[in-house]
C-alpha positions as CSV (number, residue, x, y, z in Angstrom):
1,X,-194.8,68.0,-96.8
2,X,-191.0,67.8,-97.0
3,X,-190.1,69.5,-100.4
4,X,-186.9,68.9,-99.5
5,X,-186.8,64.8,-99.1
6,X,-188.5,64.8,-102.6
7,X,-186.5,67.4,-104.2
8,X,-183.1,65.5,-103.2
9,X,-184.8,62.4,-104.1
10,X,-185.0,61.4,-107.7
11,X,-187.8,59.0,-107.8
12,X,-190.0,61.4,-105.8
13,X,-189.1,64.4,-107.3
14,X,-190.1,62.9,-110.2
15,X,-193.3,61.7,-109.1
16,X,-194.1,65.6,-108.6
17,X,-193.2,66.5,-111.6
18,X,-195.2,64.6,-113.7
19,X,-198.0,65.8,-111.8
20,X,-198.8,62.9,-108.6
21,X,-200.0,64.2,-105.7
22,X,-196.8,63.3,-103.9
23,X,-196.5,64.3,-100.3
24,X,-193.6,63.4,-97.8
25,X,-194.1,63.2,-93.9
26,X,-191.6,64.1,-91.1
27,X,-192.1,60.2,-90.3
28,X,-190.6,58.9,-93.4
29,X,-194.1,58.1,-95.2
30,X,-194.5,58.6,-98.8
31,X,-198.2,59.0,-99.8
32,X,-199.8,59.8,-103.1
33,X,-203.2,61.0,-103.4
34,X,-206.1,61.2,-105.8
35,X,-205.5,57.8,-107.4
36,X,-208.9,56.7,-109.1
37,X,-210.0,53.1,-108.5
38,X,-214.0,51.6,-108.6
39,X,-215.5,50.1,-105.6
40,X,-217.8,46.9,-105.3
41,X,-220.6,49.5,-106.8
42,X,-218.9,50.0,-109.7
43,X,-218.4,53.7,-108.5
44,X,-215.4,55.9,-109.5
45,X,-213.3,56.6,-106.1
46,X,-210.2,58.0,-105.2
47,X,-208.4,56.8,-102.6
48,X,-204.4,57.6,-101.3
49,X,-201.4,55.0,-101.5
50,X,-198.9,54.8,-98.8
51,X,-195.2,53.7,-98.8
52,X,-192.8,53.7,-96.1
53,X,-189.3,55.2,-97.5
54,X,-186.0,53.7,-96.9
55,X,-183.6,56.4,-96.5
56,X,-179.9,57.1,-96.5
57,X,-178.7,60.3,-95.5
58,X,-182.6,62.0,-96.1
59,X,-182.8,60.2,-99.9
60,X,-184.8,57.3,-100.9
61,X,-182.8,54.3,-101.6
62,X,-183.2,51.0,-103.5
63,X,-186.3,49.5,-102.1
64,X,-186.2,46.1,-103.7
65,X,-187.4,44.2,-100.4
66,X,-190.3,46.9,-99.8
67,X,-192.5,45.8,-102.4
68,X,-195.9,46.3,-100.4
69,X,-197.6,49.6,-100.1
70,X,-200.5,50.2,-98.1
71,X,-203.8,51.9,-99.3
72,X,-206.9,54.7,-97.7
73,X,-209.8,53.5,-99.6
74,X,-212.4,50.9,-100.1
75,X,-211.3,47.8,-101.6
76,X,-210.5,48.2,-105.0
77,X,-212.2,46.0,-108.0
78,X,-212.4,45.5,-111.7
79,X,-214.5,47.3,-114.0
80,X,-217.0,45.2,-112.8
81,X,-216.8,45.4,-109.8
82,X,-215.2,42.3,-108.7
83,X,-212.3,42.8,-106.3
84,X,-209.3,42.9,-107.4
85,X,-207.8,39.3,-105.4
86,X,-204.6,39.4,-107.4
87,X,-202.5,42.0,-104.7
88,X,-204.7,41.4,-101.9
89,X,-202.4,41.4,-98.6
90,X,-203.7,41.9,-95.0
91,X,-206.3,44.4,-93.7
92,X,-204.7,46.6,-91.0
93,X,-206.9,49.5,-90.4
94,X,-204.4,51.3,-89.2
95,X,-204.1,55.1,-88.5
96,X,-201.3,57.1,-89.6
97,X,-202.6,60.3,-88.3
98,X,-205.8,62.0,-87.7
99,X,-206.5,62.0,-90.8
100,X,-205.3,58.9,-92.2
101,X,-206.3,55.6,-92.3
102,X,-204.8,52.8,-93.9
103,X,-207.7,50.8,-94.8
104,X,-205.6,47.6,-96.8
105,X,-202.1,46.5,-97.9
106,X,-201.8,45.2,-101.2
107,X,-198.5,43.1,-102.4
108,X,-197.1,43.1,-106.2
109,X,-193.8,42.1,-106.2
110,X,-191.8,41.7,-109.6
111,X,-189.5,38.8,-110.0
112,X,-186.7,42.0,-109.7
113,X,-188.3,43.8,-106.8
114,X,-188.5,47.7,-107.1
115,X,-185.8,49.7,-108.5
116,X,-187.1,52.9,-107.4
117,X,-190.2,54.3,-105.4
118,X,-191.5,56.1,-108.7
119,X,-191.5,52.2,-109.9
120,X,-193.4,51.0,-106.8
121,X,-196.1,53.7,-107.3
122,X,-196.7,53.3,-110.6
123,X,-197.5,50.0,-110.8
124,X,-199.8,50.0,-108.2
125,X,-201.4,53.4,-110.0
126,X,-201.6,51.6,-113.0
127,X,-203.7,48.5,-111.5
128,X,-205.8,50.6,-109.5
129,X,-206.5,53.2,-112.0
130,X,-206.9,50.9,-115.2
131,X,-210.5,49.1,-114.2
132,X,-211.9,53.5,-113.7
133,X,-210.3,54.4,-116.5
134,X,-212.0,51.6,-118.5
135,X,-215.2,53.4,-117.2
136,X,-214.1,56.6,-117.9
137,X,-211.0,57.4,-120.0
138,X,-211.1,61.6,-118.3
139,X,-209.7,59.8,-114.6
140,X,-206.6,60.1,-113.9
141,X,-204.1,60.5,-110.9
142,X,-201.7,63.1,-112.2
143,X,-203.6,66.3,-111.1
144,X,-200.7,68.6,-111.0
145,X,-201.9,70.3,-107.8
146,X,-199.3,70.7,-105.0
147,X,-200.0,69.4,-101.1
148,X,-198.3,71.6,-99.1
149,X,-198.1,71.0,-94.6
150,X,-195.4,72.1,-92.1
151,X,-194.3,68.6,-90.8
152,X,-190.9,69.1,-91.9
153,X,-190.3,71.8,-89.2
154,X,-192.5,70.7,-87.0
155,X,-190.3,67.4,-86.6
156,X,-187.5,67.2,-83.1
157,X,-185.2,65.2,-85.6
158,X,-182.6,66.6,-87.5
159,X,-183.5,63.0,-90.0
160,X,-186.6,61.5,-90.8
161,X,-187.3,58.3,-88.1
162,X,-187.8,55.4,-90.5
163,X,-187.3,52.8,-87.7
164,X,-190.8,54.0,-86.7
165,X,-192.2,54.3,-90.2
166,X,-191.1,50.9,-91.4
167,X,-192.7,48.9,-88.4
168,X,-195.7,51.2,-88.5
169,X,-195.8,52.4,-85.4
170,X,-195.2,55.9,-86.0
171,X,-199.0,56.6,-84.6
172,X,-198.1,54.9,-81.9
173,X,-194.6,57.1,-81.0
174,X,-196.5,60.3,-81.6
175,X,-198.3,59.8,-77.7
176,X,-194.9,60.6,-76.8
177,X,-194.9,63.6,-78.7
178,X,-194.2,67.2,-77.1
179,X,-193.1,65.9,-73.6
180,X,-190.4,67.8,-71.8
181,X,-188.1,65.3,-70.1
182,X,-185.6,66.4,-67.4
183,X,-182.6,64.1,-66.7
184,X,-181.2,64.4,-63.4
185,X,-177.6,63.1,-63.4
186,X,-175.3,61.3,-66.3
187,X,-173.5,58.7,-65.1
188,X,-173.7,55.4,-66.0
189,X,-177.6,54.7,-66.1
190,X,-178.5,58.7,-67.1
191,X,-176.1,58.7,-70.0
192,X,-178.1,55.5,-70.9
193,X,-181.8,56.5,-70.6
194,X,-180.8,59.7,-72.7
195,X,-179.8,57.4,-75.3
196,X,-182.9,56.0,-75.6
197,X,-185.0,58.9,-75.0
198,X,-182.9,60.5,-77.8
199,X,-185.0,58.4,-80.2
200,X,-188.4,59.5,-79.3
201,X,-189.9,62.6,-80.5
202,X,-190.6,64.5,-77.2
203,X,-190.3,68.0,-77.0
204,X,-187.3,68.6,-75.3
205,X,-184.7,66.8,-73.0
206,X,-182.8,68.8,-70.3
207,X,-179.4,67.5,-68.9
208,X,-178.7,67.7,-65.2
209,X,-175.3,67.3,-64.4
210,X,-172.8,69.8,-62.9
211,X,-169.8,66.7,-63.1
212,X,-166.7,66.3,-65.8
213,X,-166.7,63.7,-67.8
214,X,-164.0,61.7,-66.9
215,X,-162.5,58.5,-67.8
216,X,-164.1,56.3,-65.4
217,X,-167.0,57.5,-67.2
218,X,-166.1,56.4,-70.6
219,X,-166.6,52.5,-69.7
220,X,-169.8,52.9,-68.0
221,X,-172.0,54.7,-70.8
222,X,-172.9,54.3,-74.7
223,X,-170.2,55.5,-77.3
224,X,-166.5,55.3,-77.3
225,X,-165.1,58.9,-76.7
226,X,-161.9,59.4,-78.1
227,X,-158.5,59.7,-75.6
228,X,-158.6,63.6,-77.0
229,X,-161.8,64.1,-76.1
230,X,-161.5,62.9,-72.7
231,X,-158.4,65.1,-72.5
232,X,-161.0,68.0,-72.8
233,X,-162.6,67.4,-69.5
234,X,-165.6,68.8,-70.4
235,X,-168.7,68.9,-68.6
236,X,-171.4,65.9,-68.7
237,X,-173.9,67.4,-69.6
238,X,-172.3,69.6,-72.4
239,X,-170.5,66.5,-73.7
240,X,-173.6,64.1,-74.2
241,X,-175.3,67.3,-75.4
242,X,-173.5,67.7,-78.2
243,X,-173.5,64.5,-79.6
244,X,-177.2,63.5,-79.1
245,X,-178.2,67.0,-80.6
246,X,-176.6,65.5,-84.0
247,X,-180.5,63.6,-83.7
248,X,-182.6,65.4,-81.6
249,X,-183.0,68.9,-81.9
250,X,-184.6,69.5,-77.9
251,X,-181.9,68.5,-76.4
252,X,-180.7,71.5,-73.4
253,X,-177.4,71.4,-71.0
254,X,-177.4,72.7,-67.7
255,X,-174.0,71.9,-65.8
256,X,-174.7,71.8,-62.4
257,X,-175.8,69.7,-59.3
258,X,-179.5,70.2,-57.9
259,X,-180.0,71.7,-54.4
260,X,-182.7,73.8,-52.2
261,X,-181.4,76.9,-54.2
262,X,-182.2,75.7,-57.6
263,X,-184.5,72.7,-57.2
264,X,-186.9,75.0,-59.1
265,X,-185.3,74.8,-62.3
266,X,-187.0,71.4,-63.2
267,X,-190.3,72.2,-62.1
268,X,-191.1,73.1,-66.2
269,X,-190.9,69.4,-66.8
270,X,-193.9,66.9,-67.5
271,X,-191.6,64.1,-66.5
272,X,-188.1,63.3,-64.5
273,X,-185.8,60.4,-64.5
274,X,-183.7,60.8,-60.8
275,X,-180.5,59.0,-61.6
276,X,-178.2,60.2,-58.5
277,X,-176.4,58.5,-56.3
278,X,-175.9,61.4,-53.5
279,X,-179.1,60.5,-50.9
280,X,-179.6,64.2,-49.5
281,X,-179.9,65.7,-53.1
282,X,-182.3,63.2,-54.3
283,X,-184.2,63.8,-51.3
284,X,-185.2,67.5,-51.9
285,X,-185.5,66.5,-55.8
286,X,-188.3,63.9,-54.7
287,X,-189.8,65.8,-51.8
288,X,-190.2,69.2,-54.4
289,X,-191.5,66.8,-57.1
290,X,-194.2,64.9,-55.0
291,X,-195.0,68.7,-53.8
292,X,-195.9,69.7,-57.4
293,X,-197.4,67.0,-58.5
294,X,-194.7,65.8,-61.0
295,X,-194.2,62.4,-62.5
296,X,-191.0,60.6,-61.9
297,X,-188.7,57.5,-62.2
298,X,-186.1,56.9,-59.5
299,X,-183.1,54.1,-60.7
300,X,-180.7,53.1,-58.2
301,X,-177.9,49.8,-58.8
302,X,-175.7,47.9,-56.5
303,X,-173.0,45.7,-56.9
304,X,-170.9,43.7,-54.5
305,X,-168.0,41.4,-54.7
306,X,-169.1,37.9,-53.5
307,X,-166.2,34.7,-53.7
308,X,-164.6,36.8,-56.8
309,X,-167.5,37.5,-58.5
310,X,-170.0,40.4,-58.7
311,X,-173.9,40.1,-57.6
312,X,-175.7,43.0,-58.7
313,X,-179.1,44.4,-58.3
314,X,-181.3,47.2,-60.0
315,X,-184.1,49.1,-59.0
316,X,-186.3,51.5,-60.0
317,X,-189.0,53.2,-58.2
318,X,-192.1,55.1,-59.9
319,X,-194.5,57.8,-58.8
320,X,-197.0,59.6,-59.9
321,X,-200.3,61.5,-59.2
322,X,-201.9,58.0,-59.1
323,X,-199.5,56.2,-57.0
324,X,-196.7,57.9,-54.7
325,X,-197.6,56.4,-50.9
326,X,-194.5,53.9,-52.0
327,X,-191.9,56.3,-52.5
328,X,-190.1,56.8,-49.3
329,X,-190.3,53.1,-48.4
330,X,-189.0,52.0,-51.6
331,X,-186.0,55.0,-52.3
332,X,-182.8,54.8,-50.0
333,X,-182.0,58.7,-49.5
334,X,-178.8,57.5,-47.8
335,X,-175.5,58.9,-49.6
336,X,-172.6,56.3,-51.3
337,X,-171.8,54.6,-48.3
338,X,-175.0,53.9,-47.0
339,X,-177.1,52.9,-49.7
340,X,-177.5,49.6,-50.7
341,X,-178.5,51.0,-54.6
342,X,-175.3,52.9,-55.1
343,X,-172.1,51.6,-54.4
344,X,-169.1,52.7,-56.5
345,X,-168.9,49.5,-58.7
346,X,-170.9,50.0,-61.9
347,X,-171.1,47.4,-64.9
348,X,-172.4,49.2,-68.1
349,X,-174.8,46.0,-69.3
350,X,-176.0,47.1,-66.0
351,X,-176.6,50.9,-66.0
352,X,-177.7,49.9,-69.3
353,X,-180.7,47.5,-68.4
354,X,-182.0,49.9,-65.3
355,X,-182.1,52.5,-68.4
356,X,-184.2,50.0,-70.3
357,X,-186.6,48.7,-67.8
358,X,-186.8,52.9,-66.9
359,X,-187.7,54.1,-70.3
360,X,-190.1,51.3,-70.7
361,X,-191.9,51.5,-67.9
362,X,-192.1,55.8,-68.6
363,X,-193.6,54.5,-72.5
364,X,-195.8,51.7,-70.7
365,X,-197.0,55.3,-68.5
366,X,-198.2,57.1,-71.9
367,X,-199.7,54.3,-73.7
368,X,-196.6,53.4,-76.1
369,X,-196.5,49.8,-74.6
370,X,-200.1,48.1,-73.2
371,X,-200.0,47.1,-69.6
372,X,-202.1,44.9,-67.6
373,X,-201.3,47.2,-64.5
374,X,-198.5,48.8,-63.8
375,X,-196.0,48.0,-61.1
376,X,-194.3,50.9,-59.3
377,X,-191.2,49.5,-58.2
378,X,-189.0,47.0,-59.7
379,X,-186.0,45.3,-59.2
380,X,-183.7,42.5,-60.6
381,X,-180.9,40.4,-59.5
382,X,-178.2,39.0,-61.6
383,X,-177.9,36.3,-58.8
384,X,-181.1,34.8,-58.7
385,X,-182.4,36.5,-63.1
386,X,-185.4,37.5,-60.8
387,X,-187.4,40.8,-61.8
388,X,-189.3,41.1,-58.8
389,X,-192.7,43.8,-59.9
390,X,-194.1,45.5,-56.7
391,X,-196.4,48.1,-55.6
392,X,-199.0,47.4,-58.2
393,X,-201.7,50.1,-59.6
394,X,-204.1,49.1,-62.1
């Protein structure tokens, strides 16, 4: 439980004091426990209510257009046993964890909304707990016992992710949980997938680049550095290091280009994103990867000049233990000049989409999206809006 978001929280904190069994996940859930309702039986139960938090700066804020809360339980009824129709929302069934399932949603939404989340929980206490109560006046949900858990340092964010939390999908993100991702190169399309991988709660992400970041580089990857900052001429890999390590606390720098003589340093990861341009480095980064087995996701773009306008194309290759026979017919190895994927004329809407399609294709790998099969190479023209899917596996 994070002691912390409900200490620095008012309406939680004083939710604990008065004796709920308040606990705070890592994933931006607030959940209360022990709250006594009656079944269709007429039975005493107690079942566990379960808010999403909207958060500023790791406190709860105003949630006056979060009004419904989700409950772990059988359907709760009146003293006699007749359910209770007057908050009845939708039946998700949905896990939260491995131990938590949210069974129903229920929806009671004053003419103000919520002030607080000590509001919202109390008035949903109050309806569930008044038809037991009736039964017996002893019940009651303030127990005074503390839930303690390690989530709070067990979590690779520096701030609770309540994008995942409020869409309810946090389940769903965990099968991306403890990963190691390696990302080889930082240029236009690299600096992009670590954007987004940034946001997920894998393990760690290593940074492959031994290049400066240089001005060039400034208009062809996410954020606006400042003139001063470019002045520094820092590396790539230290630069986006420290700024995505404000969210992510996995995040490691290693400044230099991969060859024969260190091509070893990557073999820790469980899953590489190639984004290179030079052929005869990429080549001993695939052929040592294939070697060992290791999953990957080669991107490549081109762009030419055509009657004053550019035509662009984006690819990106995928292997695996399940499907690699592809790779060599798919991936140019050839260097700047030679191959038709990487020219020196990069767009970031570009190098920004190739990241997309790359990332979601890796989440479409570990069950975060649902495929009907999955295609193994891809590319897309600007010329023709064609995303041509090849090399199908189911």
């Amino acid at each position: 439980m994070s002691q912390k978001l409900i200490s620095l929280s008012p309406d939680l904190k004083r939710l604990r004091d008065e004796g709920y069994e308040i606990e705070a996940r890592s994933d931006a859930y607030a959940l209360v426990h022990h709250v006594p309702y009656v079944n269709a039986k007429r039975e005493i139960k107690y079942g566990t209510l379960v808010s999403d938090l909207i958060l500023s700066a790791n406190v709860t804020i105003n949630p006056i257009s979060n009004h419904v809360i989700h409950f772990c339980g059988e359907y709760p009824c009146d003293m006699h046993g007749s359910p209770i129709e007057g908050i009845r929302h939708q039946e998700p069934n949905q896990r939260l964890d491995a131990s938590i399932i949210m069974n129903y949603s229920f929806s009671n939404r004053p003419s103000t909304g919520y002030a607080n989340y000590y509001d919202k929980f109390i008035q949903y206490i109050k309806i569930l707990s008044a038809p037991a109560q009736a039964l017996d006046d002893s019940v009651t949900a303030q127990t005074y016992r503390p839930i303690e858990s390690d989530q709070e340092s067990q979590s690779v964010f520096h701030y609770y992710d309540t994008n995942s939390s409020r869409a309810n999908i946090a389940p769903i993100s965990r099968k991306l949980e403890g990963q190691k991702i390696a990302i080889i190169g930082l240029g236009g399309t690299g600096s992009y997938i670590l954007d987004l991988i940034a946001k997920t709660p894998v393990a760690e992400i290593h940074l492959f680049d031994g290049d400066e970041f240089l001005q060039h580089n400034a208009f062809r990857s996410p954020g606006a550095p400042s003139l001063k900052t470019l002045e520094k001429r820092e590396k790539k890999a230290k630069y986006f290091r420290d700024i995505y390590s404000h969210m992510h606390k996995g995040i490691h720098f290693h400044p230099e280009h991969l060859s024969t003589n260190n091509i070893g340093n990557i073999l820790f990861a469980d899953f590489v994103f190639i984004a290179i341009d030079k052929g005869t480095a990429k080549r001993v980064i695939v052929k040592v990867l294939l070697e060992h087995g290791k999953p990957f996701i080669d991107v490549g773009i081109g762009v030419d000049i055509v009657d004053e306008s550019l035509i662009g194309q984006i690819r990106l290759t995928t292997a695996n233990q399940n499907k690699n026979d592809h790779v060599y017919d798919r991936i140019s190895f050839g260097d700047v000049e030679e191959d038709v994927y990487s020219t020196n004329i990069q767009i970031a809407e570009l190098n920004a989409l190739n990241a997309s399609l790359a990332v979601i294709q890796w989440k479409k790998l570990y069950g975060f999206y649902q495929p009907s099969s999955f295609e193994f190479n891809s590319t897309h023209s600007t010329y023709t809006g064609d995303l041509l899917n090849e090399d199908r596996h189911e």
